[in-house]
C-alpha positions as CSV (number, residue, x, y, z in Angstrom):
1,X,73.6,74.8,-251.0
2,X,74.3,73.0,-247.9
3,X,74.2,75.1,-244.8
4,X,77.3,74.0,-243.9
5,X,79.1,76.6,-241.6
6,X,76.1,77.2,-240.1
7,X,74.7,73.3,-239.2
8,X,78.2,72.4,-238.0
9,X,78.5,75.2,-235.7
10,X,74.9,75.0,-234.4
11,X,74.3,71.3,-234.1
12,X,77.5,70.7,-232.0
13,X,76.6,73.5,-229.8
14,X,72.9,71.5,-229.2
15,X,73.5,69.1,-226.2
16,X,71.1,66.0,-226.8
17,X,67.2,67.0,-226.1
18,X,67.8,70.7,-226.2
19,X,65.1,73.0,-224.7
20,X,63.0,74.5,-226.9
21,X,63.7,77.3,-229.6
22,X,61.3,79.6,-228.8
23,X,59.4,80.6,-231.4
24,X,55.3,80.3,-231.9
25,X,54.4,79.3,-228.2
26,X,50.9,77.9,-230.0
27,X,53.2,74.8,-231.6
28,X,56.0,72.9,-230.8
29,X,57.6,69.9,-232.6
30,X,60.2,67.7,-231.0
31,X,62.7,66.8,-234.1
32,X,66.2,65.9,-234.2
33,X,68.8,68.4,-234.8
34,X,69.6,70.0,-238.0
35,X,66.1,70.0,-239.2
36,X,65.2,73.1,-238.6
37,X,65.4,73.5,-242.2
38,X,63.6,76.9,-243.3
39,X,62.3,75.4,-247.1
40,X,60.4,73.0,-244.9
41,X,58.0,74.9,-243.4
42,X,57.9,77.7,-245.6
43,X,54.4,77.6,-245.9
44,X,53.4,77.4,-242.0
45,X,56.1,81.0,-242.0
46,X,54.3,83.0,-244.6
47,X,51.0,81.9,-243.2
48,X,51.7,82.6,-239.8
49,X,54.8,85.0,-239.6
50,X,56.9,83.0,-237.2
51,X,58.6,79.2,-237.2
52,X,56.9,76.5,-235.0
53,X,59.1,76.1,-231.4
54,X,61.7,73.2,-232.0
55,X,62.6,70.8,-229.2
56,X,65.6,69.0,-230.5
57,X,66.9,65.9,-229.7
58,X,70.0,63.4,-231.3
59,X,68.4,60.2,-230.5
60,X,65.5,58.1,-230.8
61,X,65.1,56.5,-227.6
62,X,66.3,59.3,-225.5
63,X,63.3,61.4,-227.2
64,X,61.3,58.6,-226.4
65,X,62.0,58.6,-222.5
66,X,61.3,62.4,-222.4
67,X,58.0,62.6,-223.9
68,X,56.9,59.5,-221.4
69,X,58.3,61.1,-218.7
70,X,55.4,64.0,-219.2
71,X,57.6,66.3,-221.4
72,X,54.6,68.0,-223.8
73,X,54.9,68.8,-227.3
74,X,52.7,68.7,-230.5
75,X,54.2,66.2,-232.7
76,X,57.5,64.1,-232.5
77,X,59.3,63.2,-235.6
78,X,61.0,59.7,-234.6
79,X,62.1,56.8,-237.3
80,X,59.5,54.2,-238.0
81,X,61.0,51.4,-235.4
82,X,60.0,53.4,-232.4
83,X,56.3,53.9,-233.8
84,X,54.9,50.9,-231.9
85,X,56.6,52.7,-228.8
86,X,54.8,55.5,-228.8
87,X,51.3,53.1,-229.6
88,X,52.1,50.8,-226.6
89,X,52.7,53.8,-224.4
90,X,49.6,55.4,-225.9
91,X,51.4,58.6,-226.2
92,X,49.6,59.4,-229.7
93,X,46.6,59.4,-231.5
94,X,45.8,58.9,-235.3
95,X,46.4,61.6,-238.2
96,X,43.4,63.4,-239.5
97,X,43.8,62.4,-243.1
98,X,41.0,64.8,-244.4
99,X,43.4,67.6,-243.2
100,X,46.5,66.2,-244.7
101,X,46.7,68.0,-248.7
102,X,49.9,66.0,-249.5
103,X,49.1,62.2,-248.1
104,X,48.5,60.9,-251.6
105,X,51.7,61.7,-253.0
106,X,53.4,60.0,-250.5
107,X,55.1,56.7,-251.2
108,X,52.6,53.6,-250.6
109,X,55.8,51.1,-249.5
110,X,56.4,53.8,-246.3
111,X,53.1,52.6,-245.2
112,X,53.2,49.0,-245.8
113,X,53.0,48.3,-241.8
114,X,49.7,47.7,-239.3
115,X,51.8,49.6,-237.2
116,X,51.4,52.9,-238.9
117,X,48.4,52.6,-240.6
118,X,45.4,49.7,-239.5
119,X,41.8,50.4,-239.2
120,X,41.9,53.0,-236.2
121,X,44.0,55.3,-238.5
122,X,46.9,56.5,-239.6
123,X,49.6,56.4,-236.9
124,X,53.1,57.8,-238.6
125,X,53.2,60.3,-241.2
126,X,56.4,58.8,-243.5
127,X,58.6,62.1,-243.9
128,X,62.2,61.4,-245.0
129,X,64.0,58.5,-245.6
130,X,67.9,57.3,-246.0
131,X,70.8,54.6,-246.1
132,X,72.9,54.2,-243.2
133,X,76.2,52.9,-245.2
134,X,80.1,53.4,-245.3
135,X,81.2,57.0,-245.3
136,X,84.9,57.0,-245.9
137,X,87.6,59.0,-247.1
138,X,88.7,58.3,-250.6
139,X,92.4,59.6,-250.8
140,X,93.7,56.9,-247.7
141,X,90.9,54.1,-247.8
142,X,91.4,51.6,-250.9
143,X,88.1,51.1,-252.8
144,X,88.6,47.1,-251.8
145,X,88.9,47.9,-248.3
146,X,85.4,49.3,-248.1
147,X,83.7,46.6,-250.4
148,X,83.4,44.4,-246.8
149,X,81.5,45.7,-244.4
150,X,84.3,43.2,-242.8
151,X,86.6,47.0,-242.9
152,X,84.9,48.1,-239.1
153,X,87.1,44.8,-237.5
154,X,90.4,44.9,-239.8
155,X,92.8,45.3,-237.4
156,X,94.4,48.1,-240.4
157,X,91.8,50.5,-239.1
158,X,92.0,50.5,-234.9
159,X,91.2,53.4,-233.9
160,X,90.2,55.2,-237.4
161,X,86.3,54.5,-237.6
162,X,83.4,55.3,-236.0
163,X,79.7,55.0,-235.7
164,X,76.5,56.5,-234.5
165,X,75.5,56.6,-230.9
166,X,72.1,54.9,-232.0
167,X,71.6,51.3,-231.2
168,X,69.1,50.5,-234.2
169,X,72.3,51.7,-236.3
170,X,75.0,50.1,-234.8
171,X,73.2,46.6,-235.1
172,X,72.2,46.9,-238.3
173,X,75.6,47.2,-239.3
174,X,76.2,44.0,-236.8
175,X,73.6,42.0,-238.1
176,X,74.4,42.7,-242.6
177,X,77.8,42.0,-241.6
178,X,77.0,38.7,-240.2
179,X,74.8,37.8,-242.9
180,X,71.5,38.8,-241.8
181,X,69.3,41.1,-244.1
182,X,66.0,41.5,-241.8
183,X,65.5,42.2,-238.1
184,X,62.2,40.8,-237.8
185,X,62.9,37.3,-237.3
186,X,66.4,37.0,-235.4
187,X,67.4,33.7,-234.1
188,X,69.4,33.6,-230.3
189,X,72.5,32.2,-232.5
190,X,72.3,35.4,-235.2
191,X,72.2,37.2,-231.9
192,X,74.9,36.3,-230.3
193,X,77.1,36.4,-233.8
194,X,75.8,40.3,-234.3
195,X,77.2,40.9,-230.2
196,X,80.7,39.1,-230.2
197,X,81.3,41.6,-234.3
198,X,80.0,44.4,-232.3
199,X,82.2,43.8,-229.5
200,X,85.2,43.1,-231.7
201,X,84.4,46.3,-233.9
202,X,84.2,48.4,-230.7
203,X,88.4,47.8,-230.4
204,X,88.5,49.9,-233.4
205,X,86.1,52.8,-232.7
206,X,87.4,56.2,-232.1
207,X,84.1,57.7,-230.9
208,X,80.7,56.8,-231.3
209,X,79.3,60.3,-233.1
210,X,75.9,61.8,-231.0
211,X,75.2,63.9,-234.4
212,X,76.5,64.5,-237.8
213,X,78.1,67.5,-237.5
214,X,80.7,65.3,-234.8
215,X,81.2,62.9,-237.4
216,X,81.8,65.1,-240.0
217,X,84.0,67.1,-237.4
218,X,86.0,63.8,-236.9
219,X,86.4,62.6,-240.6
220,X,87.7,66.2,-241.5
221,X,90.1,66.6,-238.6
222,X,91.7,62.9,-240.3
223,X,91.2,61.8,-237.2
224,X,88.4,59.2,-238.5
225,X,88.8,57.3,-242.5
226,X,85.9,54.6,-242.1
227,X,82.3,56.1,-240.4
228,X,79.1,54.0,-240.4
229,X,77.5,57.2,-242.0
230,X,73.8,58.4,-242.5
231,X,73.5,61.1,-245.9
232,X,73.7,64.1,-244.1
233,X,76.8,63.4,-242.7
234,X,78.2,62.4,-246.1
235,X,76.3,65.9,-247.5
236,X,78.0,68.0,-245.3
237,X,81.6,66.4,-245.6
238,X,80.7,66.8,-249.5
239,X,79.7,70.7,-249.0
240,X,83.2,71.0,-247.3
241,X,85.3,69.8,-250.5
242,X,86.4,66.7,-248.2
243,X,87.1,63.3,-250.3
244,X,84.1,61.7,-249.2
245,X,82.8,58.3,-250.8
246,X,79.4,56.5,-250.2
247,X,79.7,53.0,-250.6
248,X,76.2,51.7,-250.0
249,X,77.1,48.5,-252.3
250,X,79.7,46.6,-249.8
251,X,79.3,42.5,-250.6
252,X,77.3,42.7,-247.2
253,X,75.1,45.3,-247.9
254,X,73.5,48.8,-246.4
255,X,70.8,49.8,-244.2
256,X,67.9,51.8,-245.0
257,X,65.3,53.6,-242.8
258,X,62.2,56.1,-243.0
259,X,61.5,58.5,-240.5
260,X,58.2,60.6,-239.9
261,X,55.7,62.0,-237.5
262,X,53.8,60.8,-234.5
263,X,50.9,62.9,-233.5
264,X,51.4,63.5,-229.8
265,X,47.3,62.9,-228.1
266,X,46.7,65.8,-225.4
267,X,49.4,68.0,-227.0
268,X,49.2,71.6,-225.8
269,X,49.3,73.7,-229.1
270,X,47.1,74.3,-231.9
271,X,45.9,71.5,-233.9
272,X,45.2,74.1,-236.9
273,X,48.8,75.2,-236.8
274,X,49.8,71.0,-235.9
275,X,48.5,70.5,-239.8
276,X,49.4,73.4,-241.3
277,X,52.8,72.5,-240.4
278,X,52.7,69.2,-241.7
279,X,51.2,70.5,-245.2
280,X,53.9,72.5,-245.7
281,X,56.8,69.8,-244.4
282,X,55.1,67.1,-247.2
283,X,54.5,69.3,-249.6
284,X,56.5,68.8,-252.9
285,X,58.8,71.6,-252.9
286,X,59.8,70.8,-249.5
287,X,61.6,67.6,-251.0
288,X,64.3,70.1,-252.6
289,X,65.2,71.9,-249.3
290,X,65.5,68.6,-247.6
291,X,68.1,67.2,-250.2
292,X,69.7,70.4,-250.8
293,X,69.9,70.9,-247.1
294,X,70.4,67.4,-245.4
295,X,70.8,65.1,-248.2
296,X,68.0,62.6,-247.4
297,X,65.1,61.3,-249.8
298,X,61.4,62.9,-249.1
299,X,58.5,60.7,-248.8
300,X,56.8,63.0,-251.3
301,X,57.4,60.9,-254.9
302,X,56.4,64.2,-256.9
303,X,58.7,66.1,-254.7
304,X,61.6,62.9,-255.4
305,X,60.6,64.1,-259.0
306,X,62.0,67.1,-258.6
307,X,65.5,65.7,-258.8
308,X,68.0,64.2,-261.1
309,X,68.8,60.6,-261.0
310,X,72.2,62.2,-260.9
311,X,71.6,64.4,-258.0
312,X,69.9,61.1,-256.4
313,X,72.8,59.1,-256.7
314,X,75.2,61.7,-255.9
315,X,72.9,62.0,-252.2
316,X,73.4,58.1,-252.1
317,X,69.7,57.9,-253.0
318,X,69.6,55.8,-256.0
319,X,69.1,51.9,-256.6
320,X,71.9,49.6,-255.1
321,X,72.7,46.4,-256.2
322,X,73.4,44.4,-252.6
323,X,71.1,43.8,-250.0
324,X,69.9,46.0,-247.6
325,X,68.4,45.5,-243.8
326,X,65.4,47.8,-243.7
327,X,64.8,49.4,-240.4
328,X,61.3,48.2,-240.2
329,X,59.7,47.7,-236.4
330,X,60.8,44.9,-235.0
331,X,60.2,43.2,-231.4
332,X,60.2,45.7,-229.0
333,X,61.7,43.5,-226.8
334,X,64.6,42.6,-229.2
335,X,65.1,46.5,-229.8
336,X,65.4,46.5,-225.7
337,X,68.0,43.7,-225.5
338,X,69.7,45.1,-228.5
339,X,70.1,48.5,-226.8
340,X,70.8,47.0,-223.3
341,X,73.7,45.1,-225.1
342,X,75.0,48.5,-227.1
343,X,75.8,50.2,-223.4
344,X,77.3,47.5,-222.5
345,X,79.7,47.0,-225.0
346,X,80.3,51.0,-225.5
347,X,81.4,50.5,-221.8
348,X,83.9,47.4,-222.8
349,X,82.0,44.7,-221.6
């Protein structure tokens, strides 16, 4: 069951890059919000009799800023786009994979990057993954007005949609629906063509959303029909009984992204309690919590096993047939200029 009631209520309550939950001063994880999911780390509870200490934070790159600016923690859990970040910054040091009891049941393709693996190590430790697609409600939005991704700039829905408050999001969308399927080799003219949709999508924006639990907030008040949705967001309008579609297969496509965990060097806990944590995150069983919970595919596949094609399609899991724009790394100084040009247009410019 989705913890509905009590993620809405406590997420929108978390301002972005909360202090720390206190909890086992020996180990603390800087994740995003609404993953303090107890099925998770089950295992690190029973062995140790308390939960790890949670930072939390809503974005990416504002996690990123704090942890450069000296803020210590054990382990961030960012999406795999920011791992060469963290590498440049040398702000984290390679996985011990003798001390990792789930790493070969995790899916080979979440690897398939020098970035996160190469012969000093293992860099990112692939945890969950998800589709970033159309969330929209299904009683006023016409199934052809969401098979165009072409639905964020008709002038039908000013002031109905909205997006996340994450740049890597926001031009993915920009980018499928000006015809590009992959980030890692963008031209100055596809550029410029992702900017000028952004900036014409931006007219029809109601809010850009800082979590799910605002967007879901949103889309139930009716004050939002059309969201540039991650699952969770479509989980917990789903828990609710709100007419909630998924429409991953516009003519344009989706976007798709895997997320996971950077082992921070120099952190201040336990290293013992830094894997035991970790076990217990990948270990199969966990992959059930995480969909029941959140709605988002595990890394584990035995864990993925553990579900229904139904259920897998139903979380907006299962195979699509339109493209899709992977949120792979990509130049760090395109991601840069990408989110330089988000603020800027957020602002009206």
């Amino acid at each position: 069951m989705i913890r509905k009631h009590a993620l809405l209520a406590s997420v929108t309550a978390l301002a972005l890059t909360a202090p720390a939950m206190a909890a086992d001063p020996q180990l603390t994880i800087f994740d995003w919000a609404g993953f303090e999911v107890d099925g998770l780390f089950e295992e690190y509870v029973a062995k140790h009799g308390t939960t790890p200490t949670f930072a939390l934070f809503g974005d990416d790159d504002e996690a990123f800023q704090k942890v450069a600016s000296g803020f210590k923690v054990d382990a961030v859990h960012p999406c795999s786009q920011m791992v060469s970040k963290y590498r440049d910054a040398g702000l984290i040091e390679p996985w011990d994979t003798s001390r990792l009891t789930s790493l070969a049941d995790i899916d080979p393709a979440f690897l398939d990057s020098p970035v996160f693996k190469d012969d000093k190590g293992l860099w990112f430790l692939p945890s969950y993954w998800g589709a970033t697609a159309v969330a929209y409600n299904t009683k006023e939005v016409p199934a052809e007005d969401v098979s165009t991704l072409q639905i964020f700039v008709n002038p039908k829905y000013q002031g109905r949609t909205s997006m996340p408050d994450s740049s890597d999001d926001v031009w993915a969308l920009a980018y499928l629906a000006t015809g590009v399927t992959d980030w890692t080799d963008i031209s100055e003219a596809q550029f410029q063509a992702a900017a000028a949709w952004l900036r014409e999508a931006h007219q029809n924006v109601y809010a850009y959303w800082a979590d799910p639990s605002e967007q879901t907030q949103q889309m139930a008040s009716g004050a939002v029909l059309v969201s540039w949705s991650w699952n969770d967001g479509v989980a917990l309008l789903q828990a609710e009984d709100y007419p909630v579609g998924f429409q991953r297969e516009a003519k344009e496509g989706s976007s798709t992204f895997v997320c996971g965990f950077v082992n921070m060097k120099d952190g201040p806990g336990s290293e013992d309690k830094l894997y035991d944590f970790m076990n217990s995150w990948l270990r199969p069983e966990a992959a059930v919590a995480l969909m029941d919970e959140l709605g988002y595919g595990h890394s584990n596949v035995k864990g993925m096993a553990l579900k229904s094609p139904e259920e897998l399609e139903r979380a907006g899991l299962g195979p699509v047939k339109a493209p899709t724009l992977p949120q792979v790394p990509n130049d760090p100084q395109l991601r840069e200029r990408q989110l330089a040009e988000f603020e800027k247009i957020k602002a009206g410019f």
